[in-house]
SENUMI-715928 format. One record per residue (C-alpha): x, y, z; residue in three letters. Coordinates in pm, whole numbers, padded with zeros to 5 digits, always signed. Example, Ala and Ser with C-alpha at 12.3 -4.5 7.8 and 13.67 -1.06 7.14 Angstrom:
! SENUMI-715928
+01230-00450+00780ALA;+01367-00106+00714SER;
This chain:
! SENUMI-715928
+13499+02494-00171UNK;+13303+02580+00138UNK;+13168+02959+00004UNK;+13134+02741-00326UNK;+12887+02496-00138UNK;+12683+02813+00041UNK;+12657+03002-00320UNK;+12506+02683-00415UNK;+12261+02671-00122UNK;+11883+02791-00119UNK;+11839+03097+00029UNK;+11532+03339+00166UNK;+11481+03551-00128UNK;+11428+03854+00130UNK;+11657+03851+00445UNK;+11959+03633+00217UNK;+11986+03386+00488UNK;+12053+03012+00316UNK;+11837+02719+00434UNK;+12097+02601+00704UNK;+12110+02927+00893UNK;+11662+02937+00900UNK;+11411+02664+01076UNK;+11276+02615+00694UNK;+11245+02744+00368UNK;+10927+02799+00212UNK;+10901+02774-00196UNK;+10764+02954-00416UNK;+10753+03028-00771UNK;+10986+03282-00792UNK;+11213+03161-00499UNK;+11200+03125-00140UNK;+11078+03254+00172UNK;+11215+03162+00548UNK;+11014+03086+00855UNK;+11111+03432+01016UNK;+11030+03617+00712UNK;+10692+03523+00662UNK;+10627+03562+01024UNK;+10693+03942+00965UNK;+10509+03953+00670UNK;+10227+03857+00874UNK;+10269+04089+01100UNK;+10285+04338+00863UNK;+09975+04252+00723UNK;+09769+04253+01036UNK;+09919+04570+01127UNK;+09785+04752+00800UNK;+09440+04581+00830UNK;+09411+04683+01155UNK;+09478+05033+01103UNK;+09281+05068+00803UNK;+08963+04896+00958UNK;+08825+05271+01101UNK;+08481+05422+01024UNK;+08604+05543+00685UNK;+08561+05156+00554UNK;+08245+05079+00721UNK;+07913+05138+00596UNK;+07576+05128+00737UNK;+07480+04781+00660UNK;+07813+04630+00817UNK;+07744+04773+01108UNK;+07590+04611+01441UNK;+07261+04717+01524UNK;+07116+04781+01863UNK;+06983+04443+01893UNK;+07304+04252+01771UNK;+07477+04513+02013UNK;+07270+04378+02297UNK;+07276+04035+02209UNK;+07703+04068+02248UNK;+07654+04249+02593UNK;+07381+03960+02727UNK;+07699+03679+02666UNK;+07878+03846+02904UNK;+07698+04080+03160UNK;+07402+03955+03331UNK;+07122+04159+03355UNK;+07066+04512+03361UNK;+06887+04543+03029UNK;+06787+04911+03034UNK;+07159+05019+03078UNK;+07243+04763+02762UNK;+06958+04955+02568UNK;+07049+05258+02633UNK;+07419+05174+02568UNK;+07366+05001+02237UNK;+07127+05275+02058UNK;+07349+05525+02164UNK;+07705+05360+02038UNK;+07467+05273+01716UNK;+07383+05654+01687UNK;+07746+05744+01723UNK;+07829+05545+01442UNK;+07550+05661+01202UNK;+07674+06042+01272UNK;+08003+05926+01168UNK;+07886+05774+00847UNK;+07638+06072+00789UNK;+07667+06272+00477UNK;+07607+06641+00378UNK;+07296+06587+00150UNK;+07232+06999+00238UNK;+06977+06940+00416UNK;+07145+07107+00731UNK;+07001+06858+00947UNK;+07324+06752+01193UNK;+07296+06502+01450UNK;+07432+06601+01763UNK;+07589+06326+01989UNK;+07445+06201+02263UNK;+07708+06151+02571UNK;+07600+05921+02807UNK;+07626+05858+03182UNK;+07522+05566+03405UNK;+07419+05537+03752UNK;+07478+05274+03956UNK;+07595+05078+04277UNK;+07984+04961+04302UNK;+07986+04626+04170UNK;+07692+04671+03928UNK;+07901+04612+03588UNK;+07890+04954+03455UNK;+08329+04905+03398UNK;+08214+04542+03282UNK;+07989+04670+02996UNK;+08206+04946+02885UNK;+08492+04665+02872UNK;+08284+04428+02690UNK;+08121+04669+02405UNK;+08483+04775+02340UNK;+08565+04429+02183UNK;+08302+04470+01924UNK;+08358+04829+01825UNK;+08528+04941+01475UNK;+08634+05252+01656UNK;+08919+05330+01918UNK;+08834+05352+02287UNK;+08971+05374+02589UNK;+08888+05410+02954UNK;+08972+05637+03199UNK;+08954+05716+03547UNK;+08855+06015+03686UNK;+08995+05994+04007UNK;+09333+06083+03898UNK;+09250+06352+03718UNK;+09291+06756+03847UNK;+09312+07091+03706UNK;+09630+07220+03531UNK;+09918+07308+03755UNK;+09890+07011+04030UNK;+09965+06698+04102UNK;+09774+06494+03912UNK;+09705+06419+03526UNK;+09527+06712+03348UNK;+09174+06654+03134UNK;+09340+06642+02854UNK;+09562+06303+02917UNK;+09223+06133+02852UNK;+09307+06196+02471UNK;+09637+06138+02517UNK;+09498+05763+02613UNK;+09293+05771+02300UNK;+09559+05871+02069UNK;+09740+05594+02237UNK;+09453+05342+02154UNK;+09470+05483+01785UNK;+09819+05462+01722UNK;+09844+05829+01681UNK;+09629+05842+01404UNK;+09418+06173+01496UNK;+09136+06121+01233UNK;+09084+05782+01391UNK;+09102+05920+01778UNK;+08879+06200+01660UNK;+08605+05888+01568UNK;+08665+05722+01883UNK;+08488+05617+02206UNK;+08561+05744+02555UNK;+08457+05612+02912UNK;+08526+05772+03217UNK;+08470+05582+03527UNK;+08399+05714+03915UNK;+08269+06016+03771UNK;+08121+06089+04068UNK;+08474+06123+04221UNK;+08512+06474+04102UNK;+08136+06587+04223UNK;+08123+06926+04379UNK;+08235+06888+04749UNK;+07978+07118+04897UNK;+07652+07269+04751UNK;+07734+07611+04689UNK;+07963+07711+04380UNK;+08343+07712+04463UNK;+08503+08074+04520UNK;+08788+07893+04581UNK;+08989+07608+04365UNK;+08845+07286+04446UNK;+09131+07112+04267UNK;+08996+06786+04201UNK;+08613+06828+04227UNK;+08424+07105+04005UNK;+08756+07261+03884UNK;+08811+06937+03672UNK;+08400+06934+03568UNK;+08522+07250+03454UNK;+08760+07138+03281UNK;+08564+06840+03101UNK;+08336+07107+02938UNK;+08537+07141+02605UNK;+08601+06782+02529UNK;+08225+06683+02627UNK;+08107+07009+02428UNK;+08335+06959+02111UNK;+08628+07146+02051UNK;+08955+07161+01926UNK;+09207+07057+02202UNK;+09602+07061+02202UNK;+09688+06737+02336UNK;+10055+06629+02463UNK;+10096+06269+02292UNK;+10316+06167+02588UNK;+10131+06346+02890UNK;+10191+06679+03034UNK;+10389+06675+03290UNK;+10714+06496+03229UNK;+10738+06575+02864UNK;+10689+06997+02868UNK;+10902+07027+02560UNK;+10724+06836+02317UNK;+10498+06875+02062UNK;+10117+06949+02113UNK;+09873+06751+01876UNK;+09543+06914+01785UNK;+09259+06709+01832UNK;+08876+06790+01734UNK;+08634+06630+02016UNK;+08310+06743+01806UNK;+08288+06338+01698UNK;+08420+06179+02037UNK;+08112+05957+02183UNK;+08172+06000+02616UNK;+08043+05745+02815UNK;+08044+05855+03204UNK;+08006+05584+03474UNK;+08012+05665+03860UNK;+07813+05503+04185UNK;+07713+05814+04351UNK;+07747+05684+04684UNK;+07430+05801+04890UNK;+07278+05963+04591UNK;+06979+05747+04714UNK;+06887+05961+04953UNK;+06893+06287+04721UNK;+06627+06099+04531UNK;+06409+05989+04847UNK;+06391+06327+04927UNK;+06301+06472+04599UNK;+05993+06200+04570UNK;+05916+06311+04919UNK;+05876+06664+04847UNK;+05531+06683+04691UNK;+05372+06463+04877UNK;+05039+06652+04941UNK;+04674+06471+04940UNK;+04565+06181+04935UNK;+04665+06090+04589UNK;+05025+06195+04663UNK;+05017+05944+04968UNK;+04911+05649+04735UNK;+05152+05751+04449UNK;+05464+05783+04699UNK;+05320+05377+04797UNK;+05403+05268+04456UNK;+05736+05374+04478UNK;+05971+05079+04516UNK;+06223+05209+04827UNK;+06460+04868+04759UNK;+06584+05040+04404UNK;+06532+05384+04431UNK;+06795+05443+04146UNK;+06527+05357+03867UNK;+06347+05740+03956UNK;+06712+05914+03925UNK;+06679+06215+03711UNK;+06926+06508+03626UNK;+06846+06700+03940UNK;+06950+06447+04155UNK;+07342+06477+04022UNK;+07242+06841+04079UNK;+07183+06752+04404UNK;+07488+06535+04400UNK;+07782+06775+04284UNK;+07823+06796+03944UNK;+07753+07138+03790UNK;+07442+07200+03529UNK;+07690+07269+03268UNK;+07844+06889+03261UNK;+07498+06766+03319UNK;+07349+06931+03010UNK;+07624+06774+02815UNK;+07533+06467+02915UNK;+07160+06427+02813UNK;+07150+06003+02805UNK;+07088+05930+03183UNK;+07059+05568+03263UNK;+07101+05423+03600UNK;+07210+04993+03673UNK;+06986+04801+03874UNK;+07103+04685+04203UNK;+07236+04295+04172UNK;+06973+04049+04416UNK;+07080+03682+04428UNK;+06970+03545+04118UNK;+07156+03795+03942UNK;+07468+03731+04144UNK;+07452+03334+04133UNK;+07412+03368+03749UNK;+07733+03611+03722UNK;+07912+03337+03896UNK;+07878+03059+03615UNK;+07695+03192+03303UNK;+07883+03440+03171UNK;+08140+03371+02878UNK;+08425+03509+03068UNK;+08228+03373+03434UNK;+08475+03346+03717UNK;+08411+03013+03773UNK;+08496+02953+03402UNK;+08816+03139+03469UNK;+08949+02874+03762UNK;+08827+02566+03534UNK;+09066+02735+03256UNK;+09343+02784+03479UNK;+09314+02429+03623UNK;+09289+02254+03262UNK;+09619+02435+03175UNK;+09730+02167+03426UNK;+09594+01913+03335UNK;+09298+01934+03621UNK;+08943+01898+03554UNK;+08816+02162+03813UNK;+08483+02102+03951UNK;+08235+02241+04270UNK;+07942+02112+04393UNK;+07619+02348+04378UNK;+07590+02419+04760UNK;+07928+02601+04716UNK;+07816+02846+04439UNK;+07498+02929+04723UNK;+07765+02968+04982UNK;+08005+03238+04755UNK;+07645+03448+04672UNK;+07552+03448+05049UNK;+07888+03597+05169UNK;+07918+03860+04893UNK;+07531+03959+05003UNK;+07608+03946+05349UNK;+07939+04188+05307UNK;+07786+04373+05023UNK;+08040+04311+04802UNK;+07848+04299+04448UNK;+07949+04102+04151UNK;+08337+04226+04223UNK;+08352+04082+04543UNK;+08206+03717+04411UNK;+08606+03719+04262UNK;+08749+03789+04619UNK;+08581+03551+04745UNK;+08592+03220+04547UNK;+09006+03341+04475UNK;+09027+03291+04890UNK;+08858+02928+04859UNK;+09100+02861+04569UNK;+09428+03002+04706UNK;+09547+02685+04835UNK;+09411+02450+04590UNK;+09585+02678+04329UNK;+09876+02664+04515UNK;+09922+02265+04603UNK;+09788+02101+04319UNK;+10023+02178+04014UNK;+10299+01955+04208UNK;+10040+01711+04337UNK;+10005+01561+03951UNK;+09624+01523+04029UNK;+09428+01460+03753UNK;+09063+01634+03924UNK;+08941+01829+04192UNK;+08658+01921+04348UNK;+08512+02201+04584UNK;+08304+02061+04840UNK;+08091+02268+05054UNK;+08308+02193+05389UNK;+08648+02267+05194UNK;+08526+02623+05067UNK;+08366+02704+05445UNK;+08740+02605+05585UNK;+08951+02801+05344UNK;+08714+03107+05405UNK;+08756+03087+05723UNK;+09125+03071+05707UNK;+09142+03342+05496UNK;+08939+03575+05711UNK;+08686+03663+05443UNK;+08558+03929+05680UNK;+08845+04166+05576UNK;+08732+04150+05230UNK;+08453+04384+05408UNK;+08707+04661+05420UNK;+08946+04619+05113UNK;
């Protein structure tokens, strides 16, 4: 009687389970589907539009032009509108030479790998992070720090496309399309200024090393990384259609540049020109000699030919980081609080009082995060028990929890 009664029962026309052993049934003309079921299906369907959505089903008109590019950056980076040109054109580029066709006209647009100059703190990780939520192509970023030649500790050059594989599910035509950026580029400058006779395992061995993928070429690449996976299989991937995007500060690079506006000064009209220079932002005259100067090598330099440089953040800038932004920090800790409930609020003096520190401990934009998590650490600690339904930041309250929390030390982190 009982298997009698289950034969009898609806069931999910694709896993077999009947309606008592599911959260629902759903009906349809042909039978029935179950809650489970159709949450896989989903998922299944996303999956498949996701990795179908590559270059290959874009065409020129879908795509975002410089403009709409910049107009995505400006809702969530303040500022530093020559770096969000130069960015925009050149990921714009990148995807026109992707969609370009052989009309036999043996014209062939060359990328145009990019790097960008500028203080810690400045956004240039903040930018690349951004313009990789609006992008129809994989990318990834990487740091440079870690990387050394083959045969020591370290990851080798190519683990950056093992990252970009990664990204594109292992789909190699799709990697091959992607977008890379390498941050603290300027970690792995030449140590002195005379060529290495010797390895210099982490500095212009590695530049060395970046040559092929910058260049274009075809690269074996170990899809789990080197090292702890010798025996497995290499994957051959093309770089000729990888767009690199370089970021580094280039700590002290300021003074390379002061001295190569210095050197012709001669006459009187080389007085008044070196006048005009502005000596608060010096990185707005960097040029390719100056990374010369630097470290890197000619080589890595030449195969990076889009030099733009970040502006250095004054208050305004800073203050508006701290509340205007989509994804603003202050944003962030209102967020958090209404999970709970909380309407978060801080008076205006408080928002002057967070700028002043991170100018007076030169911490940049980054620091603005240390600094108003300190004032919060208690508050984010006491008030989920506390039931309260507001809070607000007063000036005295965020001078007293800074001062608890020794804000100097932030100096040194």
């Amino acid at each position: 009687m009982a298997d009698s009664t289950r034969r009898n029962k609806n069931r999910c026309s694709f896993c077999g389970r009947t309606e008592d052993e599911v959260n629902f049934l759903i009906t349809g003309m042909y039978g029935f589907i179950c809650d489970d079921c159709a949450r896989q299906a989903y998922d299944i369907v996303q999956e498949t539009q996701r990795k179908s959505k590559g270059v290959s089903s874009l065409n020129l008109d879908e795509l975002p032009k410089p403009q709409e590019i910049k107009a995505f950056l400006d809702q969530y980076v303040i500022g530093q509108d020559d770096a969000k040109r130069y960015l925009s054109v050149s990921v714009y580029n990148h995807y026109k030479r992707l969609l370009q066709k052989d009309n036999g006209d043996d014209v062939e647009i060359e990328k145009s790998n990019i790097i960008m100059v500028g203080s810690t703190g400045t956004g240039k990780t903040l930018l690349a992070r951004t313009i990789a939520k609006l992008l129809h192509v994989p990318f990834t970023i990487v740091d440079a720090t870690v990387l050394t030649e083959a045969g020591y500790v370290g990851e080798d050059i190519e683990s950056i496309l093992t990252r970009l594989l990664q990204v594109a599910d292992y789909n190699v035509a799709e990697a091959e399309r992607g977008i890379v950026f390498i941050d603290e580029i300027d970690k792995i400058a030449r140590k002195g200024d005379n060529p290495s006779i010797t390895r210099d395992v982490s500095g212009e061995g590695v530049q060395q090393g970046l040559l092929k993928l910058l260049e274009g070429s075809v690269v074996n690449v170990p899809p789990q990384g080197g090292r702890k996976h010798p025996e497995q299989k290499m994957i051959a991937v093309n770089t000729k259609n990888i767009l690199f995007i370089c970021g580094g500060a280039f700590d002290g690079i300021e003074k390379k540049i002061a001295q190569r506006l210095n050197t012709h000064v001669v006459g009187y009209n080389a007085v008044r020109n070196t006048a005009s220079i502005d000596k608060n932002n010096l990185m707005q005259y960097i040029s390719p000699q100056d990374l010369k100067s630097f470290g890197l090598i000619p080589e890595i330099i030449g195969r990076l030919p889009v030099l733009t440089y970040l502006n250095p953040l004054n208050r305004t800038a800073l203050r508006a980081i701290l509340t205007e932004p989509k994804n603003s920090i202050i944003r962030q800790y209102v967020k958090l609080f209404e999970m709970d409930n909380v309407k978060l609020s801080f008076e205006d003096e408080v928002y002057e009082y967070v700028v002043d520190k991170a100018i007076e401990y030169k911490l940049g934009a980054r620091g603005l995060r240390s600094i108003v998590e300190a004032i919060m650490m208690d508050a984010m600690y006491e008030i989920p028990s506390e039931h309260a339904d507001s809070f607000v930041v007063t000036l005295d309250y965020a001078k007293k929890q800074l001062e608890k929390a020794n804000v100097a030390r932030l100096q040194n982190a």
